[in-house]
Each structure stands twice: as structure tokens, then as C-alpha cells.
C-alpha positions as semicolon CSV with decimal commas, in nm:
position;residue;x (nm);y (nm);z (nm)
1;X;4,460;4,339;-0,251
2;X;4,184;4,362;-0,467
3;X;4,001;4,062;-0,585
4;X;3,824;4,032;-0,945
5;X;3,576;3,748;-1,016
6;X;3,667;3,585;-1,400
7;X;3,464;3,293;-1,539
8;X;3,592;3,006;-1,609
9;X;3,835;3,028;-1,940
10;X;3,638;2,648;-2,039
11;X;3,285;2,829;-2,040
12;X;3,200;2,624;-1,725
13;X;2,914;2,899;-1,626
14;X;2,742;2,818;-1,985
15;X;2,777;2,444;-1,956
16;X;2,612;2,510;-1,598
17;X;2,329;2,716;-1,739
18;X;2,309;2,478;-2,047
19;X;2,278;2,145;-1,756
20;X;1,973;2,378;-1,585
21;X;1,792;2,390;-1,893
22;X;1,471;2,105;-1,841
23;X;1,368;2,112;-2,201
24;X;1,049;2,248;-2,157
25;X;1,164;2,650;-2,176
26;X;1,002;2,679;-2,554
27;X;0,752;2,531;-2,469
28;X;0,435;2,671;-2,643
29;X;0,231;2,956;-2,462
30;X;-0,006;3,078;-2,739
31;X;-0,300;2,831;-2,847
32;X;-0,471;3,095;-3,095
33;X;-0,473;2,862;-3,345
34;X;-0,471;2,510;-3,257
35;X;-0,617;2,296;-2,918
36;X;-0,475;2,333;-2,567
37;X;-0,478;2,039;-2,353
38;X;-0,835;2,159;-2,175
39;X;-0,968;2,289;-2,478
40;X;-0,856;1,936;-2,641
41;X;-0,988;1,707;-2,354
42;X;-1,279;1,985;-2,266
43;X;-1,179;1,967;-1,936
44;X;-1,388;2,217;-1,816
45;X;-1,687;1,988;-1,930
46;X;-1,559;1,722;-1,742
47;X;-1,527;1,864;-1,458
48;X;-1,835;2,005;-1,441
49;X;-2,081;1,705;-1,462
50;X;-1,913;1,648;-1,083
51;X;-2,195;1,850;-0,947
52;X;-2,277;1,719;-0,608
53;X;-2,633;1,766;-0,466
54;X;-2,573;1,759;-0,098
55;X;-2,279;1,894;0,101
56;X;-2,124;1,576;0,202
57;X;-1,798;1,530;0,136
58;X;-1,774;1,145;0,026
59;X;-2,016;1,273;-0,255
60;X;-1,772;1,366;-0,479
61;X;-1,591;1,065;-0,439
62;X;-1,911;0,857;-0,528
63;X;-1,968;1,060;-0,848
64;X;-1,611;1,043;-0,962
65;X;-1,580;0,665;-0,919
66;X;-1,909;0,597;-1,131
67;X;-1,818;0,885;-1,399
68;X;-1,442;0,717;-1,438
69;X;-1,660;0,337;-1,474
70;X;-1,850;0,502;-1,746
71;X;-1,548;0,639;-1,937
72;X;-1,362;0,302;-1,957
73;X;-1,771;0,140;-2,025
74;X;-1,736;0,366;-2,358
75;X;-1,414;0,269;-2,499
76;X;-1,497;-0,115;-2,394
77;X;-1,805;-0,098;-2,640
78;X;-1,595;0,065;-2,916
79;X;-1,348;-0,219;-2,886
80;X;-1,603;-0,503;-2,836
81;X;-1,826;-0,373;-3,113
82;X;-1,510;-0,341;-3,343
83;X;-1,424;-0,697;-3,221
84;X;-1,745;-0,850;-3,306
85;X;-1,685;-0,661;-3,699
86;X;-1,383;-0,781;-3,712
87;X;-1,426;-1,199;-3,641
88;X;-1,747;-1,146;-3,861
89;X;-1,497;-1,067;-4,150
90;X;-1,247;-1,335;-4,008
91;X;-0,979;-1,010;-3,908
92;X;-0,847;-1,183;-3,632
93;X;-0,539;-1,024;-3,524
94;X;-0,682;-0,641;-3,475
95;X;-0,956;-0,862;-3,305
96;X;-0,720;-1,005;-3,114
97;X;-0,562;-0,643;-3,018
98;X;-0,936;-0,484;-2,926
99;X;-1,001;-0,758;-2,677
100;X;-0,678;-0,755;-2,466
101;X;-0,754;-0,382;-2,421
102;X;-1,080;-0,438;-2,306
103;X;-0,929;-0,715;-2,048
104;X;-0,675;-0,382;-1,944
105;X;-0,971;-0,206;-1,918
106;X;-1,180;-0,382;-1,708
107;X;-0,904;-0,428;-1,454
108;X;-0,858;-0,047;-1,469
109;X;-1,257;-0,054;-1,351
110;X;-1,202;-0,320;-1,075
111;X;-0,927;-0,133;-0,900
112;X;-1,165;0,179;-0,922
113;X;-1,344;-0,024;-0,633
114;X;-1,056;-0,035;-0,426
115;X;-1,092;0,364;-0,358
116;X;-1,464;0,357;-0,322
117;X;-1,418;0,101;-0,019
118;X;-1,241;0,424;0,169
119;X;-1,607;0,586;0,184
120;X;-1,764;0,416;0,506
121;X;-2,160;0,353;0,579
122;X;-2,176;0,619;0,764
123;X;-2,010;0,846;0,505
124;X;-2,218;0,696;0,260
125;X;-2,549;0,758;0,416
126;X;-2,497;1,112;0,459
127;X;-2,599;1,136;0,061
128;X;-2,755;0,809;-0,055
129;X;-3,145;0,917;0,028
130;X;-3,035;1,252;-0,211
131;X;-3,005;1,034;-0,520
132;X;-3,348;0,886;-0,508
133;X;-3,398;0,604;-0,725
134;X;-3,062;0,668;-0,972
135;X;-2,893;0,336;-0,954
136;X;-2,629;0,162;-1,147
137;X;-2,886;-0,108;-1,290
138;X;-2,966;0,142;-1,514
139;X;-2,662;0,216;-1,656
140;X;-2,747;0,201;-2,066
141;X;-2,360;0,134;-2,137
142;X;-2,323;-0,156;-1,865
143;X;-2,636;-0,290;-2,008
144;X;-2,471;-0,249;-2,368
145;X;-2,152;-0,422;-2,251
146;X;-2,373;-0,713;-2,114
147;X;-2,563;-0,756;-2,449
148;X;-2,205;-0,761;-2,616
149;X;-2,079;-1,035;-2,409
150;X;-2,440;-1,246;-2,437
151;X;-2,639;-1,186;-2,132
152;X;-2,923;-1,069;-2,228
153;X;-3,298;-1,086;-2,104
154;X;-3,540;-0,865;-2,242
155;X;-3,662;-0,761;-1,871
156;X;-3,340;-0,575;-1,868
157;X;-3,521;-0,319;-2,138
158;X;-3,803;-0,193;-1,893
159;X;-3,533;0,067;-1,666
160;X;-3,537;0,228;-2,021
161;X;-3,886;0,283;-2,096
162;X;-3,846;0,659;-2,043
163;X;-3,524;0,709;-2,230
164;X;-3,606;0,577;-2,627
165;X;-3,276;0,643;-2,738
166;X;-3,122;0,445;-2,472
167;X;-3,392;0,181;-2,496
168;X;-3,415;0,129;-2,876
169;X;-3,030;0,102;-2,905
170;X;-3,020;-0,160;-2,657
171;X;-3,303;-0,329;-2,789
172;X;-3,120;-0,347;-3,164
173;X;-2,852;-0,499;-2,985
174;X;-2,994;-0,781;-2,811
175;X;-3,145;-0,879;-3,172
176;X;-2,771;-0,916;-3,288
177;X;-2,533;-1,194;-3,258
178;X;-2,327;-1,145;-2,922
179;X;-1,942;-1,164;-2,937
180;X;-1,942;-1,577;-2,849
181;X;-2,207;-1,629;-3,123
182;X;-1,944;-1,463;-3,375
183;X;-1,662;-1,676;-3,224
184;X;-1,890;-1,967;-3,272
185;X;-1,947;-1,858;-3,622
186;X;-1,586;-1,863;-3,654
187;X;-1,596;-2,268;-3,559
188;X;-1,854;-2,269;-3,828
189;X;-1,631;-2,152;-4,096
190;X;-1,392;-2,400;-4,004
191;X;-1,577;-2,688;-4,065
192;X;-1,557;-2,783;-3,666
193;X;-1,921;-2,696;-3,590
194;X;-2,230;-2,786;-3,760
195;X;-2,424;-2,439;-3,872
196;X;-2,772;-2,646;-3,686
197;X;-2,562;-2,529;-3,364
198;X;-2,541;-2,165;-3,435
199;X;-2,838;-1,959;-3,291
200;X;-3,073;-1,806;-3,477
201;X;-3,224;-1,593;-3,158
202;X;-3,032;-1,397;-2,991
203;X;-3,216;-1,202;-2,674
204;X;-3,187;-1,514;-2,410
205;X;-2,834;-1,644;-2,238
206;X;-2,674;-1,916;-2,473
207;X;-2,715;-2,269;-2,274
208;X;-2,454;-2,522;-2,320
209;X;-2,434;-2,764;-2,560
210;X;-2,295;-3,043;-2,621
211;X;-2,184;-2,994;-3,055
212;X;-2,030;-2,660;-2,891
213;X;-1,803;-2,818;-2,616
214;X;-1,694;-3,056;-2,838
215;X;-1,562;-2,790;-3,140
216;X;-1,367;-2,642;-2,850
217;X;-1,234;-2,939;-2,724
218;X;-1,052;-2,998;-3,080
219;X;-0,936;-2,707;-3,111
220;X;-0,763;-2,744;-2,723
221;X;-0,610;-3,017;-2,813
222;X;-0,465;-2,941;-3,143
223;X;-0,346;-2,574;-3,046
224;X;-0,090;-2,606;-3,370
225;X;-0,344;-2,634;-3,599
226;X;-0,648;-2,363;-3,467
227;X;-0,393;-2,177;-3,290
228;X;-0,587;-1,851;-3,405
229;X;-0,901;-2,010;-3,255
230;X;-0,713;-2,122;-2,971
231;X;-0,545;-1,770;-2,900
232;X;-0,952;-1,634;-2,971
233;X;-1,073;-1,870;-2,697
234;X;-0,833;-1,787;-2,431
235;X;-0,908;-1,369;-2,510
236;X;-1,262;-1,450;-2,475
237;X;-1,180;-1,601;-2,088
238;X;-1,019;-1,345;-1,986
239;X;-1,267;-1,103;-2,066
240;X;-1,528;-1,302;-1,871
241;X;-1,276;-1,349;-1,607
242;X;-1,184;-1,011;-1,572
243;X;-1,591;-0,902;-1,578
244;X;-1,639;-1,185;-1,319
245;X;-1,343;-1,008;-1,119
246;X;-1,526;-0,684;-1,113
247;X;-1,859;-0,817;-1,044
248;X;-1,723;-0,964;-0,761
249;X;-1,561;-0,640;-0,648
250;X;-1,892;-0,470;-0,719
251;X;-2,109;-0,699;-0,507
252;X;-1,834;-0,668;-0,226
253;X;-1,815;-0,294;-0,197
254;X;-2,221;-0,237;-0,203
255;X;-2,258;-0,469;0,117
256;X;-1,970;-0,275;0,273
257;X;-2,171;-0,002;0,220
258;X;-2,507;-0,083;0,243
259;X;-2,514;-0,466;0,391
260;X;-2,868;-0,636;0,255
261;X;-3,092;-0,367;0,219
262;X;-3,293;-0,280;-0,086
263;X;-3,082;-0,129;-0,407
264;X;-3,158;0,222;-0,486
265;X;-3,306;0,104;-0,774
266;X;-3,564;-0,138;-0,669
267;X;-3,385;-0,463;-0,704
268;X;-3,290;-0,682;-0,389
269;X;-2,952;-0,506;-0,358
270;X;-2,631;-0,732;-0,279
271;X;-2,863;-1,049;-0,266
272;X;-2,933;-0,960;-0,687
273;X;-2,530;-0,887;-0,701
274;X;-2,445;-1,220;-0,584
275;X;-2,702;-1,443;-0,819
276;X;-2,502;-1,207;-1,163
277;X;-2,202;-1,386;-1,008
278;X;-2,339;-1,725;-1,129
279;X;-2,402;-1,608;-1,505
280;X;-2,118;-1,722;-1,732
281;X;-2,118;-1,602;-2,059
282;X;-1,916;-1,864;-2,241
283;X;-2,012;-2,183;-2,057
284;X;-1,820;-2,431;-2,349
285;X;-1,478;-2,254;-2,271
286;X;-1,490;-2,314;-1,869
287;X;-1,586;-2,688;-1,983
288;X;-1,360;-2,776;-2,197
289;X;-1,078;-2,753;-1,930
290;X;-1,254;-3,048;-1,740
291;X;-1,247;-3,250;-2,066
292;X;-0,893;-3,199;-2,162
């Protein structure tokens, strides 16, 4: 007896076809007329400023980790910059918004450490004597992020003698008020600090004081009231926490790598690492938790 295949009378075959489908089968093909996602991104680009100088293989890995720093470095001084407009024109909320991205951010930059650590000394020294003196200390957007935040000594100009854009945009910078020094202006405006306690120069560290600590310390302990100063205050420690964090991470990773010897370039190395660690950039909002 013959046998004949039928499909199912209910259309079962389509509603099989119809359950393949992913939703991506239209997708677009032709980009003529508008971006791609490489075009968009210029991928290409990016991937070309990976251009190793040696033929060890740990190389690459160096060079991505310290491009992928300097990515999230550039969208930290958008948001920091457009922070600092912001609380000058007492916007807090979108100020508000721009630092807890930063504090996302930075921990995106702090777990970047994590996959350095899988390059040992060995692997390391295959390529560091290639590099000659190129060294994170002069980084002109860390130093930019570190004028933002208030550290700031004008030694920190010389690595950019050579490079005048670099040097006379970080220069302009450390002339301006830092992020705390709006926040304090902020205090000002509320009647809760005296204008005599606002700076007036602005390229040394801020030192503690006294009229300072004690604005902060009323607006701890009536949260109700300043709770936009408040919610400020606590933004402004987690940045520093979170740059303290990846300091920290920093300092750890170079001695894995390179133990005390001189940094590439010119400072002391891990022994300059570990004195940063003792900066704090808003000294009045680690005290006031001691005088609550």
C-alpha cells in the first residue's frame, strides 16, 4: 500500500515555521544611506590605535586596559564638568543624575584592574623597556579628572610642557572652582556658610576648616530640611570613595607587576601610588561622621 505524506489540516507546518522565525530575518542589509554599527562607532578606528610595538603577547592586553580607562576618563569629565554647571545654577537633580554615573563609572574602571592582574612580571617585562618613558602620570584626562575633584598642584603641569593644548587646558582648569568649591558655594547660598570661607584660589588642595565642617554638620543632622544638600554630600563620597577604590586597585596591580622599582615615568613608582592614597578631596564630609 502506498503511503502519501498530507500536512496537517490545522496548518501545524506554518505555525512550526512561524515558532522558527527569531525576529531578526528583515533585518536591514543595505546601509547606503544611513550609519552601520562600525561606521557609527568607527570601529575600525578603534581598533586600530591597538597597535602593539613588540611581539609580546600580554601587549595587547596592556594597551586595551589603558585605552578602555581612557574611554570611561572622557565621559567622567563630561559628567563632572556638566555637574559642576549645573550646582553653579543650583540644577540639582540632573546634578544629582551626572554624578551617580560617574560613581558607575569609576567602578567600571576599577574592575578593569582585575584583568590586568592576569598579565604576570614576567609577561610584563617582555614589553615594558619598549614603551620608554610613556607612563600613566601623564595622562591629560586623569590629570583633568583630578583638577575636577580638587587636587591640584601646579607641579602636575610640567609632564605637559611639550603638549600646549593639553597643558593650557589643564592649566584653565586648575584656575576654576573644583566640584567641592561649587558644593560649598551651594552652603553659601543657603545661608549655612559664611562667603569669608569660600576660596578665592583655586590651584592648591582645599585644607579643612573648621566654618566648613560645621555647615555640614547641620545639614547631617537636619537631613529633612537640606535633604538636597544632604543627598549632594553623600554623591560627592561616593565619588571619592569609588576614586579611592581605584587608586587602591591601581597602586596594587603596579607592585604586582613591577614591585618598588622606578615608574616609567620618572616618579618613585608604587612608593608615589601609595602617598595619592592619603589625599582626600573632601576632608569636611569624612569629618562630619565623627561629629554626628
Amino acid at each position: 500500500m502506498k503511503s502519501t505524506s498530507q500536512s496537517c489540516p490545522f496548518g501545524g507546518d506554518a505555525t512550526a515555521e512561524k515558532a522558527a522565525e527569531t525576529g531578526a530575518e528583515n533585518a536591514h542589509q543595505s546601509f547606503k544611506d544611513s550609519f552601520s554599527y562600525s561606521s557609527y562607532l568607527r570601529i575600525e578606528q578603534l581598533l586600530g590605535a591597538q597597535a602593539p610595538i613588540t611581539q609580546a603577547h600580554d601587549e595587547s592586553l596592556f594597551i586595551t586596559i589603558h585605552h578602555v580607562q581612557e574611554v570611561w576618563m572622557s565621559l567622567i569629565i563630561k559628567e563632572l564638568t556638566a555637574a559642576i554647571a549645573h550646582l553653579g545654577d543650583g540644577n540639582f537633580e540632573p546634578a544629582m543624575k551626572m554624578l551617580a554615573r560617574v560613581s558607575r563609572a569609576q567602578e567600571q574602571m576599577s574592575n578593569a584592574w582585575e584583568v590586568l592582574k592576569t598579565m604576570t612580571p614576567a609577561d610584563y617585562l617582555e614589553f615594558r623597556g619598549a614603551f620608554g618613558r610613556a607612563s600613566g602620570f601623564q595622562s591629560w584626562q586623569y590629570r583633568s579628572i583630578e583638577f575636577l575633584l580638587g587636587n591640584r598642584q601646579r607641579y602636575m603641569l610640567k609632564p605637559f610642557a611639550e603638549q600646549p593644548e593639553h597643558h593650557a587646558r589643564l592649566a584653565s582648569l586648575i584656575e576654576r572652582p573644583s566640584l567641592y568649591d561649587v558644593a560649598l558655594q551651594a552652603l553659601c547660598k543657603r545661608g549655612l556658610l559664611a562667603e569669608s570661607a569660600l576660596r578665592t584660589q583655586f590651584d592648591q588642595m582645599p585644607q579643612p576648616n573648621a566654618e566648613v565642617l560645621k555647615a555640614w554638620v547641620s545639614v547631617y543632622r537636619d537631613t529633612a530640611k537640606h535633604w538636597d544638600l544632604y543627598y549632594l554630600a553623600e554623591k560627592l563620597v561616593d565619588v571619592e570613595d569609588n576614586f579611592r577604590r581605584w587608586r587602591f586597585n591601581h597602586v596594587v596591580t603596579v607592585e604586582r607587576m613591577i614591585g618598588h622599582k622606578i615608574g616609567s615615568g620618572g616618579t618613585t613608582g608604587v612608593d608615589y601610588l601609595r602617598k595619592v592614597l592619603d589625599v582626600v578631596l573632601f576632608p569636611e564630609l569624612w569629618q562630619v561622621r565623627t561629629e554626628l
